[in-house]
Structures are given as C-alpha cells and as structure tokens.
Backbone as CSV, one residue per row, in Angstrom:
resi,resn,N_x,N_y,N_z,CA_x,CA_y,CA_z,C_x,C_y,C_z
1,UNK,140.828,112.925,105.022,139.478,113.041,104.470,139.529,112.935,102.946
2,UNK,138.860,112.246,102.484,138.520,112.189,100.723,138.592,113.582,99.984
3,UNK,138.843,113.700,98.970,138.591,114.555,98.019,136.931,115.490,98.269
4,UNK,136.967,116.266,98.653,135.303,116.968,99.011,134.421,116.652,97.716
5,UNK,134.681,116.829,96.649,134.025,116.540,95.824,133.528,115.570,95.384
6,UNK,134.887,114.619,95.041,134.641,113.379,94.647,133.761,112.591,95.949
7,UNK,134.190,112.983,97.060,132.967,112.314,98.307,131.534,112.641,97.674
8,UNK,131.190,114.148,97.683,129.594,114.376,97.754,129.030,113.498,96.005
9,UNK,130.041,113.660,95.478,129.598,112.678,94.305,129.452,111.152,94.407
10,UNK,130.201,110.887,94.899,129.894,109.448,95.180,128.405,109.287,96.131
11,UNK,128.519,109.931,97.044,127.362,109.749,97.794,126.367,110.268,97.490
12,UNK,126.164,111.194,96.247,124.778,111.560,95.125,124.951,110.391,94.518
13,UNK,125.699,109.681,94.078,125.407,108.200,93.058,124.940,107.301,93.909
14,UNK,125.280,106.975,95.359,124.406,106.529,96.072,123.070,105.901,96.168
15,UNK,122.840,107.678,96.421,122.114,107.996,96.908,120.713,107.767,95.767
16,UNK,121.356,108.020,94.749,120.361,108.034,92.902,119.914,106.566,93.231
17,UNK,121.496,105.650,93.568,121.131,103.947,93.527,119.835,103.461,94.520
18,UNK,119.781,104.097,95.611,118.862,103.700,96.818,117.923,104.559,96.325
19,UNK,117.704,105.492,95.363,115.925,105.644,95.227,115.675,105.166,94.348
20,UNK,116.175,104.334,93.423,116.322,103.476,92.176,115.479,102.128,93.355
21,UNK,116.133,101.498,93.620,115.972,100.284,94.110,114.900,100.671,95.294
22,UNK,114.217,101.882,95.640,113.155,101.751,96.616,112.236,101.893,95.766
23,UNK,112.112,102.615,94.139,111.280,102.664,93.509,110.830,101.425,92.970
24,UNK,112.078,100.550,92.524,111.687,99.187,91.796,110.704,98.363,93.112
25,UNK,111.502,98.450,94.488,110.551,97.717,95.277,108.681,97.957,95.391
26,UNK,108.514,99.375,95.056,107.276,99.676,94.770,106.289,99.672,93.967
27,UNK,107.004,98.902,93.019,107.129,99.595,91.069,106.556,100.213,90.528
28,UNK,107.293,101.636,91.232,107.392,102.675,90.685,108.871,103.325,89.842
29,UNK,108.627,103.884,88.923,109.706,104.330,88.173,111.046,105.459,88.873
30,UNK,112.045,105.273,88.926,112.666,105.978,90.129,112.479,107.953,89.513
31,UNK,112.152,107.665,87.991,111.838,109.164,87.487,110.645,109.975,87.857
32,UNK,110.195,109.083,88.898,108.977,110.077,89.402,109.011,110.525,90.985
33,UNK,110.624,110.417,90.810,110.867,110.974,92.399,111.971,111.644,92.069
34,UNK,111.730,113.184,92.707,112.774,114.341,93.049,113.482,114.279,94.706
35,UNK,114.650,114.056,94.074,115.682,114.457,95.173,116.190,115.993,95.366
36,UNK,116.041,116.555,96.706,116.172,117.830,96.895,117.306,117.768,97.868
37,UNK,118.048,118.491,97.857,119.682,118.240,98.408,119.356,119.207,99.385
38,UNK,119.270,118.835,100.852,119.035,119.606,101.721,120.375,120.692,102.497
39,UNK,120.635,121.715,102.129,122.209,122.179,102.843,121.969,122.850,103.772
40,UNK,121.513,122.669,105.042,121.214,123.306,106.411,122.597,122.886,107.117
41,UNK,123.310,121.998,106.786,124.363,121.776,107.747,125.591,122.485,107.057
42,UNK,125.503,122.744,105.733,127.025,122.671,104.781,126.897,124.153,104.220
43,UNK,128.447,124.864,103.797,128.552,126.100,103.112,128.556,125.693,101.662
44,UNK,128.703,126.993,101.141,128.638,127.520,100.165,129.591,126.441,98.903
45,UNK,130.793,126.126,99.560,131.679,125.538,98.901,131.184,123.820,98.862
46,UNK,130.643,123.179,100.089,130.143,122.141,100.107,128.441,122.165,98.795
47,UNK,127.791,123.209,98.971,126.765,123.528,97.563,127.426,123.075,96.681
48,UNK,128.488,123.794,96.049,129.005,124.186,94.817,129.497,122.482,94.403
49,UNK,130.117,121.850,95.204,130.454,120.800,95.021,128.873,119.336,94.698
50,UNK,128.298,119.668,95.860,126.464,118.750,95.141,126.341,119.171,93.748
51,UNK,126.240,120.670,93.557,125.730,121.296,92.728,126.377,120.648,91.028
52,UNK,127.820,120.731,91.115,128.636,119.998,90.039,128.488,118.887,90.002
53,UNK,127.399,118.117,90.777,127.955,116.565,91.049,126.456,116.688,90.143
54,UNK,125.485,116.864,90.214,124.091,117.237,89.575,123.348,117.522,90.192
55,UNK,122.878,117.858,91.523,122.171,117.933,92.265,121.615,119.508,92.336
56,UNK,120.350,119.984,91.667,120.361,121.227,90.929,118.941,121.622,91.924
57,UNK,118.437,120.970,92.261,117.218,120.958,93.107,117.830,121.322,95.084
58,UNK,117.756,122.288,95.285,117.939,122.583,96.682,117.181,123.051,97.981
59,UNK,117.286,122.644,99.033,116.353,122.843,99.790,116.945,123.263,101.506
60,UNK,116.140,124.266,102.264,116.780,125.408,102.807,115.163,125.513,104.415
61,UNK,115.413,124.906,105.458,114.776,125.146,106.271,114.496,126.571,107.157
62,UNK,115.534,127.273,107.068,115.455,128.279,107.487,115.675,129.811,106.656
63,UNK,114.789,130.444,106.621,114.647,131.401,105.285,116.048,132.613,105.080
64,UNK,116.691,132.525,106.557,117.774,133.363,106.563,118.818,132.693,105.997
65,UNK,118.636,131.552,105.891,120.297,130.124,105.693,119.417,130.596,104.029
66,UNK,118.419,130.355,103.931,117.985,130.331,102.112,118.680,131.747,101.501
67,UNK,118.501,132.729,102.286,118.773,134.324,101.587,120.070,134.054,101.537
68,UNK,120.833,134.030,102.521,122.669,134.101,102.113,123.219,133.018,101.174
69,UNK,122.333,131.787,101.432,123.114,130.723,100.445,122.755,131.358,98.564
70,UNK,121.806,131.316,98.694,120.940,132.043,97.323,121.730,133.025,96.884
71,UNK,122.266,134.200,97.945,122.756,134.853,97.152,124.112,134.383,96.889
72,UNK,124.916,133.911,97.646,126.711,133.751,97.877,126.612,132.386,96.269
73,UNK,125.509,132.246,95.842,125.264,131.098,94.473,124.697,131.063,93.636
74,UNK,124.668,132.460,94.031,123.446,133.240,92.428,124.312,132.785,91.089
75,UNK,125.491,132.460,91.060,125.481,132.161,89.642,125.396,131.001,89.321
76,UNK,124.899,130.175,89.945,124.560,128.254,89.749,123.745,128.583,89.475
77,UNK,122.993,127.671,88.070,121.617,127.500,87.729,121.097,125.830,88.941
78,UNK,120.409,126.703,89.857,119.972,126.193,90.941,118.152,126.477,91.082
79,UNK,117.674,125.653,91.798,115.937,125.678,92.089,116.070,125.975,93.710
80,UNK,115.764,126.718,94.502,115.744,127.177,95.791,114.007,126.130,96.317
81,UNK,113.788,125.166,97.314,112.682,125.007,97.875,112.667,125.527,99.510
82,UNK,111.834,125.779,99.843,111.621,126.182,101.341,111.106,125.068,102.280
83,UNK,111.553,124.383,102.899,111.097,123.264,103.294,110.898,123.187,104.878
84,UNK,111.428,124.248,105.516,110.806,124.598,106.787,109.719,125.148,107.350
85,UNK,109.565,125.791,108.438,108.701,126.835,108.727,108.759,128.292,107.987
86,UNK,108.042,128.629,107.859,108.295,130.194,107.013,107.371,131.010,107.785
87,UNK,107.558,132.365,108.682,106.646,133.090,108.976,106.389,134.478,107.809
88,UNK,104.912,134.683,108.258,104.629,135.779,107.182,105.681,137.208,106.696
89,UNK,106.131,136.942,108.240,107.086,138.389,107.950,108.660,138.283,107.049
90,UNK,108.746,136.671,106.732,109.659,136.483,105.711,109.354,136.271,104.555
91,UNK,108.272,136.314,104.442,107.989,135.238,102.555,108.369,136.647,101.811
92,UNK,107.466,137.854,102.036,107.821,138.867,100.790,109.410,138.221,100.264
93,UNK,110.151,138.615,101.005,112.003,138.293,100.984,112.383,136.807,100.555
94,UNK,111.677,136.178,100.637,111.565,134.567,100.347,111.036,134.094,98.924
95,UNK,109.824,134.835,98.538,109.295,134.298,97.183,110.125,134.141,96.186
96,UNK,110.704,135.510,95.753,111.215,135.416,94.878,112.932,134.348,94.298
97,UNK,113.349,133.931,95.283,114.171,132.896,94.997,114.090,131.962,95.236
98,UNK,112.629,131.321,95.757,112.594,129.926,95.681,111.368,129.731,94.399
99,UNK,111.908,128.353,94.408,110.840,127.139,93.339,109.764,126.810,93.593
100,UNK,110.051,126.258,94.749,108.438,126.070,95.896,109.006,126.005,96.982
101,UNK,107.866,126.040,97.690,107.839,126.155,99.590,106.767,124.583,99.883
102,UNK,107.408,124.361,100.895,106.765,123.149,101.086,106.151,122.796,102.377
103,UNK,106.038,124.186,103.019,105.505,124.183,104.283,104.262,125.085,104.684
104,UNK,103.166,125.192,103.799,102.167,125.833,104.125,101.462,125.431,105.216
105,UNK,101.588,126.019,106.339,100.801,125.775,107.287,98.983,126.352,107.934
106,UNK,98.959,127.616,107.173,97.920,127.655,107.638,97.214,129.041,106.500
107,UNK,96.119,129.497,106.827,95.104,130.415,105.327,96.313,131.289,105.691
108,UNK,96.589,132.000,106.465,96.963,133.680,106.589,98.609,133.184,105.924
109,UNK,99.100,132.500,106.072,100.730,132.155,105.246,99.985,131.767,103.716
110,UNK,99.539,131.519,103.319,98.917,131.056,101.813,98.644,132.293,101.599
111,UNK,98.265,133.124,101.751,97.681,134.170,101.623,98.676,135.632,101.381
112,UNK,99.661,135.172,102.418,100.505,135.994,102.363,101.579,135.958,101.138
113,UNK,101.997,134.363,100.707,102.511,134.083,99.965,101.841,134.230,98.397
114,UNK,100.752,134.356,98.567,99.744,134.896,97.086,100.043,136.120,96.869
115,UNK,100.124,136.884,97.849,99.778,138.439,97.805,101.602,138.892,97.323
116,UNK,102.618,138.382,98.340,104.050,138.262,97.091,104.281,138.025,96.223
117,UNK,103.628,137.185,95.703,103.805,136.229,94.203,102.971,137.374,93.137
118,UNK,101.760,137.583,93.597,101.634,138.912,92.781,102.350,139.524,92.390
119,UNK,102.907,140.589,93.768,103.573,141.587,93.510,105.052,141.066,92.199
120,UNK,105.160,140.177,91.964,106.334,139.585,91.152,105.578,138.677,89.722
121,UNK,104.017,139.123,89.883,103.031,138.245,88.752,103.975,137.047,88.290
122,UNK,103.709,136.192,89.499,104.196,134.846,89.168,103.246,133.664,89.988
123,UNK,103.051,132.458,89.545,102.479,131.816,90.636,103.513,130.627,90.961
124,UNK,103.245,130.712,92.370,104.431,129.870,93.075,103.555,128.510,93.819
125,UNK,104.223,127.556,92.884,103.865,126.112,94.005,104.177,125.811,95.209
126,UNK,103.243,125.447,95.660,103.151,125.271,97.212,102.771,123.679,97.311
127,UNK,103.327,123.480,98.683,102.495,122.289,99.319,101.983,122.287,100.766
128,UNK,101.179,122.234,101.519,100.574,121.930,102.387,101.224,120.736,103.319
129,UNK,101.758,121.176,104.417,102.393,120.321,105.575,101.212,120.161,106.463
130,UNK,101.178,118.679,106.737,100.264,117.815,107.576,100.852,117.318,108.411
131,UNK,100.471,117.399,109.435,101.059,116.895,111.272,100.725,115.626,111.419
132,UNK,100.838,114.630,110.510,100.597,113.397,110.336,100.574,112.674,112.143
133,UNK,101.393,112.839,112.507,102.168,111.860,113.415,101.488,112.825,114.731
134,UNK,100.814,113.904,114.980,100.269,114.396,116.064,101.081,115.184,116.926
135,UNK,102.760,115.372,117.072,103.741,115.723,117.904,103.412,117.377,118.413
136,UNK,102.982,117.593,119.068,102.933,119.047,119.302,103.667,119.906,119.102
137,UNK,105.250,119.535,119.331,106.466,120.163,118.629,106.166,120.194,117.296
138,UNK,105.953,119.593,116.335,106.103,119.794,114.950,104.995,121.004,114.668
139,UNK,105.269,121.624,113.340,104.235,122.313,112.766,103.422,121.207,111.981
140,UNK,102.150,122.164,110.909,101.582,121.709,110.313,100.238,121.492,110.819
141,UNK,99.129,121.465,109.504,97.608,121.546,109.640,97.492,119.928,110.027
142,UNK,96.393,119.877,111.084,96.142,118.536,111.181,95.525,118.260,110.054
143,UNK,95.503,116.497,110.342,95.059,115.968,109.043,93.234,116.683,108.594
144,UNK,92.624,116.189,109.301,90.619,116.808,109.442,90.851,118.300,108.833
145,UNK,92.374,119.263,109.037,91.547,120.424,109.011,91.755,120.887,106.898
146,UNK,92.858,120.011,106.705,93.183,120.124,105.132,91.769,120.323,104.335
147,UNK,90.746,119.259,104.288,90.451,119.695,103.227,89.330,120.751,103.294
148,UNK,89.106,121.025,104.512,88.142,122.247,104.304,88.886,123.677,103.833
149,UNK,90.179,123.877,104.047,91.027,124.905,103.641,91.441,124.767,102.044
150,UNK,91.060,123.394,101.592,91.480,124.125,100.118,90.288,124.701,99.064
151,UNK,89.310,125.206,99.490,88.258,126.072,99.148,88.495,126.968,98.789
152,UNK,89.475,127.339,99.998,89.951,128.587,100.147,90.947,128.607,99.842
153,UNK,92.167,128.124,99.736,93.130,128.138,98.845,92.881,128.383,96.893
154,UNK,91.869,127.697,96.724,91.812,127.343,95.371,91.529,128.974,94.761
155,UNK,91.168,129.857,96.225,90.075,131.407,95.306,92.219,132.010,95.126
156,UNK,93.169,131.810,95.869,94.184,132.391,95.809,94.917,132.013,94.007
157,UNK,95.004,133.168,93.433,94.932,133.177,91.940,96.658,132.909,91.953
158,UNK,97.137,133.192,92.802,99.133,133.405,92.453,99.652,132.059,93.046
159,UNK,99.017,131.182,93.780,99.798,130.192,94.217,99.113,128.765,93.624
160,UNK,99.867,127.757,93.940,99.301,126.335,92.929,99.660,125.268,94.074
161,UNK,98.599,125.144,94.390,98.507,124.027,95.677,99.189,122.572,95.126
162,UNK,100.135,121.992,95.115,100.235,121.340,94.277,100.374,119.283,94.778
163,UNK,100.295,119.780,96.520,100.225,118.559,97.225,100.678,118.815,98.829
164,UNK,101.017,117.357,98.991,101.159,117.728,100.550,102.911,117.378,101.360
165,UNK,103.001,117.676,102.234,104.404,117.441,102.882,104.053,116.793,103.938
166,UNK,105.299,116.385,104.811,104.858,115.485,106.236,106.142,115.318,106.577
167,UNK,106.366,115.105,107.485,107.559,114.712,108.533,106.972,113.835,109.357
168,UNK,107.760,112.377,109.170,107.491,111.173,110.224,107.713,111.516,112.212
169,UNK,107.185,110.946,112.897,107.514,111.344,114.109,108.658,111.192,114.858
170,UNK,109.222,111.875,115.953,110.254,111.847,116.123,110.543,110.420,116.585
171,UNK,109.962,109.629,117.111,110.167,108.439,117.984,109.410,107.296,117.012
172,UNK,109.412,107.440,115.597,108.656,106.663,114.879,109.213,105.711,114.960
173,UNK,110.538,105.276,114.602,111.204,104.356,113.914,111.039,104.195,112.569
174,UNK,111.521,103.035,111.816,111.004,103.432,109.998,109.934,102.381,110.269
175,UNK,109.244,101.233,111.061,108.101,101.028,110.582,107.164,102.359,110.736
176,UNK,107.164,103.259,112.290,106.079,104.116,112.788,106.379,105.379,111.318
177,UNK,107.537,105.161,110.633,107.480,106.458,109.408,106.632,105.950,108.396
178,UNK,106.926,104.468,108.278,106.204,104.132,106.997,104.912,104.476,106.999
179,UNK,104.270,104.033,108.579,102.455,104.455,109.226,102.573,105.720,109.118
180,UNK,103.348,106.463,108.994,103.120,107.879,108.820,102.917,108.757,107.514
181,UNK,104.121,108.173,106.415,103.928,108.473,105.320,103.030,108.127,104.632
182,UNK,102.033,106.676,105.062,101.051,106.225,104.592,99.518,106.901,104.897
183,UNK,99.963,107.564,105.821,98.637,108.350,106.089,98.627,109.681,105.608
184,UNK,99.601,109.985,105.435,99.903,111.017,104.115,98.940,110.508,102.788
185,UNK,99.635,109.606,102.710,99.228,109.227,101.276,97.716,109.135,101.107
186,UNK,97.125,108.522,101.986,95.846,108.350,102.250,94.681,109.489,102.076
187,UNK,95.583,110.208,103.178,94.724,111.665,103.206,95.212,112.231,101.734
188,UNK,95.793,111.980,100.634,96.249,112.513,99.732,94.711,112.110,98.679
189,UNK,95.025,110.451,98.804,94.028,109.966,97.794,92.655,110.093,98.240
190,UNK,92.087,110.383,99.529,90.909,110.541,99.957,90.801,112.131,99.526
191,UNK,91.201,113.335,99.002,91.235,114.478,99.013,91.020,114.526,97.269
192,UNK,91.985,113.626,96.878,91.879,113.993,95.286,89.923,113.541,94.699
193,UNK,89.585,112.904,95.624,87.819,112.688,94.872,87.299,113.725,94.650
194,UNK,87.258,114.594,95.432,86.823,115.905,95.904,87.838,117.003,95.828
195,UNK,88.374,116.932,94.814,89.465,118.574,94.416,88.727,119.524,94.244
196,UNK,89.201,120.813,94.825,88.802,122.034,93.611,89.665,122.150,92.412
197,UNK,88.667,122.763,91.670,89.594,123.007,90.394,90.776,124.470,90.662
198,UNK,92.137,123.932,89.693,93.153,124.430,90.020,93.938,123.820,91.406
199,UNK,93.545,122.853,92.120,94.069,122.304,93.092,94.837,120.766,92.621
200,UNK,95.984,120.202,92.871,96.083,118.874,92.068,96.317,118.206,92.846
201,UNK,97.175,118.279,94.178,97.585,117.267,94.780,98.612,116.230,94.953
202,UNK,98.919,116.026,93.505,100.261,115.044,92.387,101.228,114.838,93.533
203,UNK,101.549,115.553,94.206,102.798,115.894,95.259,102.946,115.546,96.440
204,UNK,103.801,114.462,96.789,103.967,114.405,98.482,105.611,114.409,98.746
205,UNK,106.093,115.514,99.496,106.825,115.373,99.816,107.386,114.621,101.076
206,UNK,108.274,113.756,101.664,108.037,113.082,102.503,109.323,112.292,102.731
207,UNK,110.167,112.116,103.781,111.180,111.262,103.431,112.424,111.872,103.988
208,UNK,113.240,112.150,104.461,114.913,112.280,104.985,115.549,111.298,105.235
209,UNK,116.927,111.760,105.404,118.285,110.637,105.209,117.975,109.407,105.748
210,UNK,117.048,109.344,106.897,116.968,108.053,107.682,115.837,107.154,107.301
211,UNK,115.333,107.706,106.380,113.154,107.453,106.143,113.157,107.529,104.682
212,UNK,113.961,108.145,103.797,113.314,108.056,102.760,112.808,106.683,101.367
213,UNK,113.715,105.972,102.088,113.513,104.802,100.942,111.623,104.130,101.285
214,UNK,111.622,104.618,103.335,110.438,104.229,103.263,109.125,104.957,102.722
215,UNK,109.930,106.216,102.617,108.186,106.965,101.715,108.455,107.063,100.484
216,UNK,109.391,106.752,100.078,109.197,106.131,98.459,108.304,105.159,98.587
217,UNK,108.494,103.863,99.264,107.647,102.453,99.031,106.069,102.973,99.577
218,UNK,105.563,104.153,100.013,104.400,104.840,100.025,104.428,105.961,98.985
219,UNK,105.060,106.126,98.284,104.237,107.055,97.514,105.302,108.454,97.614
220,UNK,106.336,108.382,98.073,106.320,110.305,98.478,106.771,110.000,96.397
221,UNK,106.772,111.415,96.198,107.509,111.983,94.639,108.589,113.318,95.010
222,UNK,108.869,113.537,96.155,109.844,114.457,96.440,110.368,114.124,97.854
223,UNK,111.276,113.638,97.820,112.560,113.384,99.057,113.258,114.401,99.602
224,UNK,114.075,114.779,100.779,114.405,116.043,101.288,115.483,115.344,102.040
225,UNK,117.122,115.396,101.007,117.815,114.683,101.856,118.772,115.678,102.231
226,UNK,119.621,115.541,103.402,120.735,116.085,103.676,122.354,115.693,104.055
227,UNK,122.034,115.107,105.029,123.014,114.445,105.820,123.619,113.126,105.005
228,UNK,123.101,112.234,104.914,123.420,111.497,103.390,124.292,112.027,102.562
229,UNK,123.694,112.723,101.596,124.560,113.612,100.518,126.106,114.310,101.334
230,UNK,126.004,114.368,102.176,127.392,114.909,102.980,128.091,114.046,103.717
231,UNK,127.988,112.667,103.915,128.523,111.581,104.825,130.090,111.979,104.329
232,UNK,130.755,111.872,105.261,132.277,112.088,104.801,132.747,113.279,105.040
233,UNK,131.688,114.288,105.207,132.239,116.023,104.722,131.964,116.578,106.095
234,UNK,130.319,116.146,106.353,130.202,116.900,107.433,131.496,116.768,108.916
235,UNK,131.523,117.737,109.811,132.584,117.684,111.145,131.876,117.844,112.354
C-alpha cells in the first residue's frame, strides 16, 4: 500500500483538479465551491493525514462518529459540518462543534437547534435538505413544503438559513443526479424572488464521490466527498 499520506494527498490534488475542470465546464470559478472531506469511513489517523494535506473543512453523518472524531482532533484547526440526519435529542451536544449542519429537516429541529445556539449566543448556519428525488427512504422536506417554512425559520434569531442540501436518488445514475441537482437549483432560484429577510439561500450543497462534478455543472457551492479522498486507504 502507498505511503497513507502521500495517497490522501495525491487524491485531494485530484480531487481540487476535477472541481477545477467541472467548474471551467460551467464557467464557474472553481473558488466558489467548498470541498468538505467526508470521514464516516476513516479514523482519526486517516483525518490527521486529509487534514495536513489541506483539507480543513470536515464533514460527519452521524453525530456520535462527529463527537469522538471532534474530540480525539481537538487540536487541528478544523470546521466540523453535520451532514446527516440529526435528531433533536442530539443537537444540544452537536452545536457547539460544528460549522454548520446541513440537514434541517423540519420546524421542531430548526428550532431546537436555535434554542442551543442561544444557549452558546452564537448563530449557527444551517441548510435545509430537500427530498428532491421523492425516495421514501431518504429524509428531507419535500420540495412544495420549503418555502412556506421559511417564515418561520426567518422569526428563529440564532440560526442563518443559508441554503439548501439534496442527495441525488439512489437509482439515479449521473444523468437522473444531474435532474436532481437541477431541481435543487430551481427550487433554489424560484425561492430567492420571495426571501425573507435574514434568509439568503447562496448555498447548495449537493454532490458525492460518484455525482459531484455533476452538481457542480448545476450549481451546487458545497460538495460532500468521501470515498474519493481515501481511494487507496480505505480496506
């Protein structure tokens, strides 16, 4: 097996090259897309190694994998995102070490996550996950029910709605992701006519190891890779 390091580095330079060249195909600038290094499969030592390579932006589906990694790397200057499901009875324990959460699913989790962010007088960006693709397995607000909920989001003083998330369907393929991320996008730009104030939108997250070059060429500005960044390492 390669050098662990020198692997996850090479495959962050990659990886930089293929959102470079999905941005030029769009022309869009590749600086208006964040790569978030997803470590649900890899330890602490596989982190440390992204982490040196530059990859400072991290992202954590399950809030118990977020608490131990967070702490076992508290001394990396690291950004924690939440990019899974989060139930209410984890966020108190959750706010405070992540950057943003990217899976708001519904008022009573927004709500809950306001009422933590208080208690720590901070406001924490959020994004709103949309069930684009319809799968009953997946989470997320259908598309119709978004914008009547950010009314009500906008009265929550601690959190900053700041856009939306999506996961392509399981059986999409990358054309059925691209139709997916595009209706993201859609429902993105049909929403921004009609903002509340303090609401922006700017944000779609959208995209993994197998999909992301295609929601770059729609629009995502935050990618959620994993498996990629580890080709070589993972067993």
């Amino acid at each position: 097996m390669p050098d662990l390091t020198a692997q996850i580095a090479e495959n962050l330079a990659e990886m930089h090259g293929r959102i470079t060249d999905a941005a030029a195909r769009s022309g869009r600038n590749a600086k208006q897309i964040m790569l978030v290094g997803v470590t649900k499969y890899v330890g602490p030592t596989e982190v440390r190694a992204l982490v040196a390579a530059g990859c400072t932006e991290l992202g954590e589906s399950r809030p118990q994998q977020l608490w131990e990694k967070a702490e076992a790397l508290e001394d990396l200057h690291v950004r924690w995102h939440m990019i899974g499901h989060l139930q209410r009875n984890k966020v108190r324990r959750t706010v405070p070490l992540i950057e943003m959460i990217h899976s708001v699913d519904s008022v009573r989790l927004a709500r809950a996550v306001d009422s933590a962010a208080g208690e720590l007088s901070r406001r924490v960006p959020v994004l709103l996950e949309v069930n684009v693709s319809g799968e009953s397995a997946k989470h997320g607000l259908e598309p119709d029910a978004v914008e009547p909920l950010l009314e009500e989001l906008a009265e929550c003083g601690n959190i900053e709605v700041r856009g939306l998330m999506c996961m392509a369907g399981l059986q999409s393929g990358l054309a059925g992701a691209g139709a997916d991320f595009a209706k993201l996008r859609q429902l993105r730009d049909r929403l921004h006519e009609n903002c509340p104030e303090g609401i922006t939108l700017d944000e779609l997250s959208m995209g993994m190891s197998g999909d992301f070059e295609a929601a770059i060429e729609e629009g995502a500005t935050i990618v959620r890779v994993g498996t990629a960044l580890f080709h070589g390492v993972l067993r």
